[in-house]
GUPAFI-573485 format. One record per residue: residue number from 1; y, z, x of N, C-alpha, C in turn. Coordinates in pm, whole numbers. Last residue first. Example, Ala and Ser with C-alpha at 12.3 -4.5 7.8 and 13.67 -1.06 7.14 Angstrom:
% residues 2
  voba     npy     npz     npx    capy    capz    capx     cpy     cpz     cpx
     2    -225     708    1285    -106     714    1367       3     787    1290
     1    -569     780    1319    -450     780    1230    -330     780    1320
//
This chain:
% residues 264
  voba     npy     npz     npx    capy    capz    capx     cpy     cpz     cpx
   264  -11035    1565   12609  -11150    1481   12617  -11179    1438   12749
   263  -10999    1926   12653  -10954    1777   12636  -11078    1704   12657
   262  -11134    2153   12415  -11103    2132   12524  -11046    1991   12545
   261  -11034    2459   12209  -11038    2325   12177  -11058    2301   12318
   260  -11261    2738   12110  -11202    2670   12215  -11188    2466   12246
   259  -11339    2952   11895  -11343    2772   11933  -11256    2765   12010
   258  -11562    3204   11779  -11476    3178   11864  -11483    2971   11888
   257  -11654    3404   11472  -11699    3234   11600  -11591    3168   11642
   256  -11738    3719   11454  -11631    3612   11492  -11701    3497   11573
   255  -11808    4012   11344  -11856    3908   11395  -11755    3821   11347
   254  -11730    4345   11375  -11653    4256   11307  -11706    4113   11393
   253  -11849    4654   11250  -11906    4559   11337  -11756    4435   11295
   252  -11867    4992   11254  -11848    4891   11221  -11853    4745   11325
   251  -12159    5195   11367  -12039    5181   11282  -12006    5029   11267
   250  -12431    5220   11472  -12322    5126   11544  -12180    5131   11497
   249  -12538    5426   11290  -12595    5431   11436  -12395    5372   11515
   248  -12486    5303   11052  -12459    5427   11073  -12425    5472   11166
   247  -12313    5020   11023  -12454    5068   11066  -12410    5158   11077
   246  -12162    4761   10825  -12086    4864   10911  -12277    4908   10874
   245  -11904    4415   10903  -12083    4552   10839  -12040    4631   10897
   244  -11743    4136   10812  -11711    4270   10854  -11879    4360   10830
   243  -11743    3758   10908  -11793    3915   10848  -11767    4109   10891
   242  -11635    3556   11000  -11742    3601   11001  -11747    3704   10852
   241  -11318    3494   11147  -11352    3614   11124  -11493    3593   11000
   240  -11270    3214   11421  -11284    3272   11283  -11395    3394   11244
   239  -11022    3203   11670  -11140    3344   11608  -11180    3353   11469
   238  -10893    2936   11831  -10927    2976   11693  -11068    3110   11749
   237  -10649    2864   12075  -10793    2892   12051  -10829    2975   11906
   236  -10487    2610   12303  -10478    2702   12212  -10660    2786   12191
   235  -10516    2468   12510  -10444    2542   12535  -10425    2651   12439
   234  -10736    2303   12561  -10620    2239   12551  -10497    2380   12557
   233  -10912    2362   12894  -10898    2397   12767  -10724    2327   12698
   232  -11138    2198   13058  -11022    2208   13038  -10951    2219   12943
   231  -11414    2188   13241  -11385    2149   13077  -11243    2260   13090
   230  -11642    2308   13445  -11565    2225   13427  -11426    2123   13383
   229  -11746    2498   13344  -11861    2392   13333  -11753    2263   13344
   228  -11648    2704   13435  -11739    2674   13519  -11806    2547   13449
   227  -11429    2681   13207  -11392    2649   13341  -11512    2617   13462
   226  -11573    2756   12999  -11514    2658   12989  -11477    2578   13142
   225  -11654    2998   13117  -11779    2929   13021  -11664    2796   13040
   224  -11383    3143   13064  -11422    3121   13192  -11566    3053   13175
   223  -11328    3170   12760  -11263    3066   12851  -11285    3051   13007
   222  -11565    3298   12701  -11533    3191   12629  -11471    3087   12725
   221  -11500    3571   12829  -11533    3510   12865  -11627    3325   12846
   220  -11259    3625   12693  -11259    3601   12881  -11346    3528   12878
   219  -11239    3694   12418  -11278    3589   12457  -11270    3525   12598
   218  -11127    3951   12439  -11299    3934   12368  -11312    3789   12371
   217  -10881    3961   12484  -10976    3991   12631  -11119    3982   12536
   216  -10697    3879   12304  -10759    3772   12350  -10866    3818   12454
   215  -10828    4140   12067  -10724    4083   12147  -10848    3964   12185
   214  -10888    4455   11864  -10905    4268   11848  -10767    4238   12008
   213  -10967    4761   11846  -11019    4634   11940  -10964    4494   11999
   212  -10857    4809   11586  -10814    4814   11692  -10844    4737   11801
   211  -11208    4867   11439  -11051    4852   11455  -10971    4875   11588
   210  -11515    4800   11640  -11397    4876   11526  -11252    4808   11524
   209  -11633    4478   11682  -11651    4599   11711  -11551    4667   11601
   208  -11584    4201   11763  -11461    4279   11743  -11511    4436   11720
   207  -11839    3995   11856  -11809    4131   11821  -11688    4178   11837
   206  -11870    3603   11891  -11832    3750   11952  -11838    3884   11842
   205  -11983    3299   11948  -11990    3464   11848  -11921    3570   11957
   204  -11855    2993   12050  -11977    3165   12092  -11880    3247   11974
   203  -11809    2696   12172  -11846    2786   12051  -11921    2863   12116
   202  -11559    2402   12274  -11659    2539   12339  -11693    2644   12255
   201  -11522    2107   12160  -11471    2249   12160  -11571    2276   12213
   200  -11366    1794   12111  -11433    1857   12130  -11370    2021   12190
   199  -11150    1737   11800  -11220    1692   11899  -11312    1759   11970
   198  -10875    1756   11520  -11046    1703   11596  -11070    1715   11735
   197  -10629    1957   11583  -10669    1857   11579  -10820    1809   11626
   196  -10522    2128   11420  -10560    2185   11508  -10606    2090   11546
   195  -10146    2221   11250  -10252    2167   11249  -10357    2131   11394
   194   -9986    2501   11053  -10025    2443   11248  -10155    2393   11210
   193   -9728    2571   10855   -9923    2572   10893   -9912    2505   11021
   192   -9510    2591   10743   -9533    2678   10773   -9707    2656   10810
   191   -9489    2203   10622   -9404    2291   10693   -9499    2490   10651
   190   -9629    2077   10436   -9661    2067   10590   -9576    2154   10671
   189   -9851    2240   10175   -9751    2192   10252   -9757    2196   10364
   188  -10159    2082   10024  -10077    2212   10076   -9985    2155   10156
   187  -10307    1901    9852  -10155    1860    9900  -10122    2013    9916
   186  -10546    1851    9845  -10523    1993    9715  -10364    1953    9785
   185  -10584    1678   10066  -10622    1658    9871  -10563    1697    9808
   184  -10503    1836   10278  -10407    1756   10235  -10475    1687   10103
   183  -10730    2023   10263  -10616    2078   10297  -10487    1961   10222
   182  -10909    1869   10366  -10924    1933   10205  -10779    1995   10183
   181  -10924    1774   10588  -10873    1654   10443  -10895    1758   10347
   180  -10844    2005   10762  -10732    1958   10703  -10760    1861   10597
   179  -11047    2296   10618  -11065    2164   10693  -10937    2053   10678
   178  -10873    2609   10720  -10895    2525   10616  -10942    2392   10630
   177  -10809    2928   10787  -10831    2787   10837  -10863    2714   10729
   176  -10559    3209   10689  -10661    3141   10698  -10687    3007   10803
   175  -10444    3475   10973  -10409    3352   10826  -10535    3312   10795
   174  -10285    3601   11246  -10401    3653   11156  -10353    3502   10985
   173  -10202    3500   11572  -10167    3531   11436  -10301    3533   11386
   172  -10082    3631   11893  -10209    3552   11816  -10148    3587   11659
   171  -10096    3673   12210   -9988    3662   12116  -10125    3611   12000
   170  -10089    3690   12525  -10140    3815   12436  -10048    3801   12294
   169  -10111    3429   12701  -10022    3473   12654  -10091    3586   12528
   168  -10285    3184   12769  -10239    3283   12877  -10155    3395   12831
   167  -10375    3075   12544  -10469    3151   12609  -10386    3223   12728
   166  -10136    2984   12270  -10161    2977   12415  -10266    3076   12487
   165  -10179    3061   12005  -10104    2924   12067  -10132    2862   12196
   164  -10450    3162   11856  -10422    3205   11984  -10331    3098   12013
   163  -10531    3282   11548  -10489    3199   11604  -10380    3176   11704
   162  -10799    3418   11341  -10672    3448   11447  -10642    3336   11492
   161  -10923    3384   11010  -10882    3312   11139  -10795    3369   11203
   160  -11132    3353   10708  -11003    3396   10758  -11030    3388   10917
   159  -11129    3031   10561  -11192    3145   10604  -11087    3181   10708
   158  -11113    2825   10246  -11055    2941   10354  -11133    2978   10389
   157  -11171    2829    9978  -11205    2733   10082  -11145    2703   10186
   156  -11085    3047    9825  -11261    2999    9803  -11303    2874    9924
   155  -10815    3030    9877  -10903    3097    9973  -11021    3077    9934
   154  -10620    2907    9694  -10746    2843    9754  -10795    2870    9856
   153  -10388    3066    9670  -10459    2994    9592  -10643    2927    9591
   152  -10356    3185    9968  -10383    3287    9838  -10486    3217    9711
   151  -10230    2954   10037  -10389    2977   10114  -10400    3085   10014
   150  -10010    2912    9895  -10084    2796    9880  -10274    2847    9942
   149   -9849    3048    9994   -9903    3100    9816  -10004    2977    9825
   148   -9832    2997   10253   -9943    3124   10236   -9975    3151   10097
   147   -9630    2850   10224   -9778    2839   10309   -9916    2890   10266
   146   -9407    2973   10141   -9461    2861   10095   -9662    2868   10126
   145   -9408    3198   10346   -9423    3206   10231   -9514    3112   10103
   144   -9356    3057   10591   -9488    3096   10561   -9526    3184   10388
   143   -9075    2935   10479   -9194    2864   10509   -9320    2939   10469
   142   -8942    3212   10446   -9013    3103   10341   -9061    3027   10392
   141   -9108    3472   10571   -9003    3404   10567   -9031    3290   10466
   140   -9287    3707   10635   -9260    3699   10511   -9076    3587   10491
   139   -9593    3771   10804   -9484    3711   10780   -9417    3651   10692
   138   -9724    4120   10855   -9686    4039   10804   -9524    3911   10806
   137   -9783    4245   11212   -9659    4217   11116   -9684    4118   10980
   136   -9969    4228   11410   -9966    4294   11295   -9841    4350   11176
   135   -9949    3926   11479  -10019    4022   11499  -10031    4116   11404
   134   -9823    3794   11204   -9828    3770   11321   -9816    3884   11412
   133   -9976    3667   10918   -9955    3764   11031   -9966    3705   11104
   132  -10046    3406   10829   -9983    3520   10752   -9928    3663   10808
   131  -10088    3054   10903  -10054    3223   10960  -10031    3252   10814
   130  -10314    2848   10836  -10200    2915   10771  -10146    3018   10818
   129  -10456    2535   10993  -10422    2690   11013  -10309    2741   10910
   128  -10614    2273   10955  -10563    2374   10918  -10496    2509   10885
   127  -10890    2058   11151  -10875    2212   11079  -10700    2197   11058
   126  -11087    1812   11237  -10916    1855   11211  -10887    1930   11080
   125  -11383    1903   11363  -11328    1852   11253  -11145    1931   11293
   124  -11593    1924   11678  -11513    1966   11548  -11439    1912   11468
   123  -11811    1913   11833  -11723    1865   11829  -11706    1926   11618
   122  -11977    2118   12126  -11963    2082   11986  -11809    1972   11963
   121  -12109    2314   12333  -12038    2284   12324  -12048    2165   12224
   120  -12179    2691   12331  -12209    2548   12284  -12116    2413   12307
   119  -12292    3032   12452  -12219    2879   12469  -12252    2746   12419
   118  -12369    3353   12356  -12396    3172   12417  -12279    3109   12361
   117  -12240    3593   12303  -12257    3554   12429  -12317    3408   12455
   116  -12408    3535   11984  -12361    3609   12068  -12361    3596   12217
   115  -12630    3399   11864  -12497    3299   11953  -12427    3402   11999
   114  -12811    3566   11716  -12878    3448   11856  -12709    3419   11864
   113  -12614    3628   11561  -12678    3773   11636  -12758    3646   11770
   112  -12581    3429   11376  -12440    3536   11424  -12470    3579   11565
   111  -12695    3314   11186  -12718    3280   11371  -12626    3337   11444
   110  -12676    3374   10905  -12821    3384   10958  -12826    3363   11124
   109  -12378    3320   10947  -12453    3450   10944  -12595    3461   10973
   108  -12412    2985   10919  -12374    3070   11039  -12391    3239   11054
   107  -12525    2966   10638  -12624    2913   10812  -12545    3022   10911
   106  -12330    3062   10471  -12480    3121   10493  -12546    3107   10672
   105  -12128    2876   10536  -12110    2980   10607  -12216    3076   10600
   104  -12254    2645   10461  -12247    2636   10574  -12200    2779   10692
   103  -12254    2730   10207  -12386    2646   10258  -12363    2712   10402
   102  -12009    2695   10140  -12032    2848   10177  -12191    2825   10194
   101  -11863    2498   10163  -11851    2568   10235  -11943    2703   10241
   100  -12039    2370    9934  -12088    2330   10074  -12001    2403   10171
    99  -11881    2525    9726  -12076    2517    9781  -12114    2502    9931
    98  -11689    2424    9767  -11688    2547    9762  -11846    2600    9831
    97  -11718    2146    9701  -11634    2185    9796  -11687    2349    9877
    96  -11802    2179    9446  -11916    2134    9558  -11835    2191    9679
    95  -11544    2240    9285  -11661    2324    9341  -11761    2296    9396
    94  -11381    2026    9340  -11386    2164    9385  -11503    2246    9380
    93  -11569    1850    9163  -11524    1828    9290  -11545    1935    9439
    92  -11495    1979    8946  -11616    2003    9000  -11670    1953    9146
    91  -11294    1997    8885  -11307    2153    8890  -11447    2085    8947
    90  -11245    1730    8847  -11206    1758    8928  -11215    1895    9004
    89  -11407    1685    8628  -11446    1617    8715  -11444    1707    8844
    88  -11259    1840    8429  -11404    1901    8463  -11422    1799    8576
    87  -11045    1671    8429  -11020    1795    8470  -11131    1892    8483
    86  -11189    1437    8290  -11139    1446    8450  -11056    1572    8480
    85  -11205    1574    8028  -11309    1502    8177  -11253    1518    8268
    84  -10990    1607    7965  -11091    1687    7962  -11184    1658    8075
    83  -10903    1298    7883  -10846    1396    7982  -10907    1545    8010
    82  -11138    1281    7705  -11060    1173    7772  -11034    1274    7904
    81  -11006    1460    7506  -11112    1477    7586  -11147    1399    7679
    80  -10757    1337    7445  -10732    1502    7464  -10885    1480    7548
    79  -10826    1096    7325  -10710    1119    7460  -10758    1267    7510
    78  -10943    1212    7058  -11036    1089    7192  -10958    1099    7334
    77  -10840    1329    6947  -10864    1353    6984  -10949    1307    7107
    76  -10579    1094    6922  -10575    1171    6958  -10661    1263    7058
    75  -10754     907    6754  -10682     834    6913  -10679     998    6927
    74  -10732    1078    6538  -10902    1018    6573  -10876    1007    6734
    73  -10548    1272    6530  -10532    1215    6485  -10700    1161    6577
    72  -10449    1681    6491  -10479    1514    6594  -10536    1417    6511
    71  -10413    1881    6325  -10282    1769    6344  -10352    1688    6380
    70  -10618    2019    6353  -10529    2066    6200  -10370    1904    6212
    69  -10842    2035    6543  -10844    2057    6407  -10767    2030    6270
    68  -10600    2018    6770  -10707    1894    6704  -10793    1910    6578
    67  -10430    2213    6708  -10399    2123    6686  -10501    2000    6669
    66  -10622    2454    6737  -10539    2404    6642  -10516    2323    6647
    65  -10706    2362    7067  -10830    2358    6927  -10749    2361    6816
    64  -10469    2441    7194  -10535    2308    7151  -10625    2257    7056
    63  -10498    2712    7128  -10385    2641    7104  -10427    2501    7090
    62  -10706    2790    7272  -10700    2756    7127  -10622    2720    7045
    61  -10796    2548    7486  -10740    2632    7454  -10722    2621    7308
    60  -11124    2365    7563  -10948    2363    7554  -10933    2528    7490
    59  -11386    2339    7726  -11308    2401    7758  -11137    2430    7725
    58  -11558    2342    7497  -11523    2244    7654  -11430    2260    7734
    57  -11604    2529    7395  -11670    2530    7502  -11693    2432    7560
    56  -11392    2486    7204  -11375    2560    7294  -11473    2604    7418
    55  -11517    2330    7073  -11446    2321    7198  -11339    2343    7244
    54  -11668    2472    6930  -11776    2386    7061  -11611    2292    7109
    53  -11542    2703    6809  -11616    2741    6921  -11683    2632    7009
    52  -11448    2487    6614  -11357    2572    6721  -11424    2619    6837
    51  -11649    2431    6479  -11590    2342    6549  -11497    2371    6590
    50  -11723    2678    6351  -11830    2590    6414  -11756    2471    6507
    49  -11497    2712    6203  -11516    2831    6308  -11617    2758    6389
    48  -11496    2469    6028  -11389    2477    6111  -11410    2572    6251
    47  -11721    2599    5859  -11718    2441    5922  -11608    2471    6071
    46  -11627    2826    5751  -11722    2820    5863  -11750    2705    5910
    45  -11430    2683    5575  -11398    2766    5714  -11499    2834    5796
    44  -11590    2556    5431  -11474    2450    5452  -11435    2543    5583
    43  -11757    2724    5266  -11829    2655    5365  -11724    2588    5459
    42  -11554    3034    5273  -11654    2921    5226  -11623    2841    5305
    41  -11497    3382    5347  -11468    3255    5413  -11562    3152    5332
    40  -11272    3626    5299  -11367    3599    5183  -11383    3409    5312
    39  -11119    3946    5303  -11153    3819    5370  -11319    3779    5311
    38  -10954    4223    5087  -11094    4181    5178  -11087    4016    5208
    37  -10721    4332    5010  -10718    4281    5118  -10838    4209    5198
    36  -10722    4417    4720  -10781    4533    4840  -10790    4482    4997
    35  -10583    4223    4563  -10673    4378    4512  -10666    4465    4615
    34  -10644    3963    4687  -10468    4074    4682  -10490    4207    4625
    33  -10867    3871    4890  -10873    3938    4735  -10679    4050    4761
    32  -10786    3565    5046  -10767    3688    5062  -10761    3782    4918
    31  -10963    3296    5233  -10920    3355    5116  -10901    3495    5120
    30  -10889    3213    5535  -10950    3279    5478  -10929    3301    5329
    29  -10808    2981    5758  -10710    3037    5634  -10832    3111    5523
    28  -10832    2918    6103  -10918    2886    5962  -10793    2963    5882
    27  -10637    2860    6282  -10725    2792    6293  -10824    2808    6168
    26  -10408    3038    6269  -10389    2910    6153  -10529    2843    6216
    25  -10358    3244    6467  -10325    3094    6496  -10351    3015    6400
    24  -10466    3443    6274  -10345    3446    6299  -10285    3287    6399
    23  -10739    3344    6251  -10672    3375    6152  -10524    3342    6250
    22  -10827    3447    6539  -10864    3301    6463  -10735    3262    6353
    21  -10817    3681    6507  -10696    3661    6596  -10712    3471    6559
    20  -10966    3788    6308  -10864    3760    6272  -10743    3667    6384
    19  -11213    3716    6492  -11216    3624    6401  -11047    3687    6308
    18  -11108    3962    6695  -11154    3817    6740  -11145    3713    6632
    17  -11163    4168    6559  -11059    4078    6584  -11050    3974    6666
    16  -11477    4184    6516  -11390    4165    6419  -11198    4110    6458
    15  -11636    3942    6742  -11598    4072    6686  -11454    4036    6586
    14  -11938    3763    6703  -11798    3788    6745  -11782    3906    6667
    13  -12147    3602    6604  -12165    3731    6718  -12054    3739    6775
    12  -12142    3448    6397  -12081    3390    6522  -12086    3499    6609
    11  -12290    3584    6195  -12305    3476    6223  -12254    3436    6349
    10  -12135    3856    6217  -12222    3853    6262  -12310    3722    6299
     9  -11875    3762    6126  -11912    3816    6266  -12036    3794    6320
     8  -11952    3701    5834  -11923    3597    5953  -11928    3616    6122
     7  -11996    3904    5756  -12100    3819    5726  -12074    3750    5877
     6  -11754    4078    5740  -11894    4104    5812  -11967    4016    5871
     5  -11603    3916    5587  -11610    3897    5747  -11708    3974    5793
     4  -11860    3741    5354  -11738    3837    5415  -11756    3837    5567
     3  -11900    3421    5215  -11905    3487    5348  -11781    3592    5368
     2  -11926    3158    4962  -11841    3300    5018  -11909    3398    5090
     1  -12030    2866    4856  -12079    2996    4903  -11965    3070    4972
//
């Protein structure tokens, strides 16, 4: 049986260059009328178009799909998917990763507006920091270079972060955070990041309100909460940045969950 490319488009609900661009990688070889140029396909290259598209919906390239069609060998293709797997394993890994960060960053928007002005005190996980700014300078040396192609990459499991060295001092950088074992899996580098170390912390929401606003005086009173209950701050302090809204009435809003590491 002979199938024009009409025919065939429409069988595979593809478009017309789409099934030449098939053509032009040698994945099928069409018969061609030298009369008038028309494409003519039997059963031997709709076989082939049927077993290009399923895997290609495992995901190889069609570069790869040539070759296991037209070179691999039985071992071959068995290696090639073999290794398929565990590169769906690993995309999937990542993406629970992803899930359960953003599980967790649902919960905290739904409690933005109750933790405003309260106090918690909590224990935390060994975070991650990437500067990218420092205040409002981008930083563009190679370390944070390094650093930062690495938080560009894998901001799906980032959230963005000021980061205060010292509470007595009006200094802070703008980067992501990152939980450090996810941080050292995906092997981001150790030179241009500041690591924040486990332990216990002091948590409240704050409002950055409009632009301009942002300094350490939106967390006074974070660190005086710390002092009346005692608790002795280590010295640094994370602002992770929430969410940006904007209300007609209120204009813009910038919610932040403030951490204050303290000693044990």
């Amino acid at each position: 049986m002979r199938y024009t490319q009409k025919d065939v488009c429409r069988a595979f609900d593809i478009k017309r260059d789409t099934l030449r661009h098939y053509e032009r990688l040698g994945i099928i070889e069409p018969e061609v009328d030298p009369s008038n140029g028309y494409r003519y396909y039997d059963d031997w290259q709709i076989n082939l178009l049927w077993d290009a598209k399923r895997y290609q919906a495992m995901g190889f390239s069609l570069a790869e799909v040539h070759d296991i069609l037209h070179h691999d060998s039985l071992f071959d293709v068995q290696g090639r998917v073999f290794r398929r797997v565990g590169c769906l394993q690993e995309e999937l890994a990542y993406l629970e990763k992803r899930i359960s960060l953003m599980s967790s960053y649902c919960t905290l928007l739904g409690s933005v507006e109750d933790h405003l002005g309260r106090f918690e005190l909590d224990e935390s996980p060994a975070i991650r920091f990437v500067p990218r700014r420092e205040m409002h300078e981008l930083l563009l040396n190679d370390k944070t270079m390094v650093s930062g192609s690495f938080a560009n990459a894998h901001q799906a499991l980032s959230i963005p972060c000021a980061h205060f060295p010292c509470i007595d001092k009006e200094l802070y950088y703008w980067g992501f955070a990152m939980l450090e074992d996810w941080y050292d899996e995906l092997g981001g580098p150790g030179e241009g990041s500041v690591a924040v170390p486990a332990g216990p912390v002091l948590r409240t929401c704050v409002d950055a309100g409009e632009r301009w606003g942002f300094g350490l005086h939106l967390f006074d009173g974070l660190i005086a909460e710390a002092h009346r209950l005692g608790k002795e701050p280590l010295g640094s302090l994370c602002g992770y940045l929430l969410t940006r809204t904007y209300d007609k009435d209120g204009g813009y809003h910038r919610y932040m969950e403030a951490m204050l590491p303290l000693k044990s």
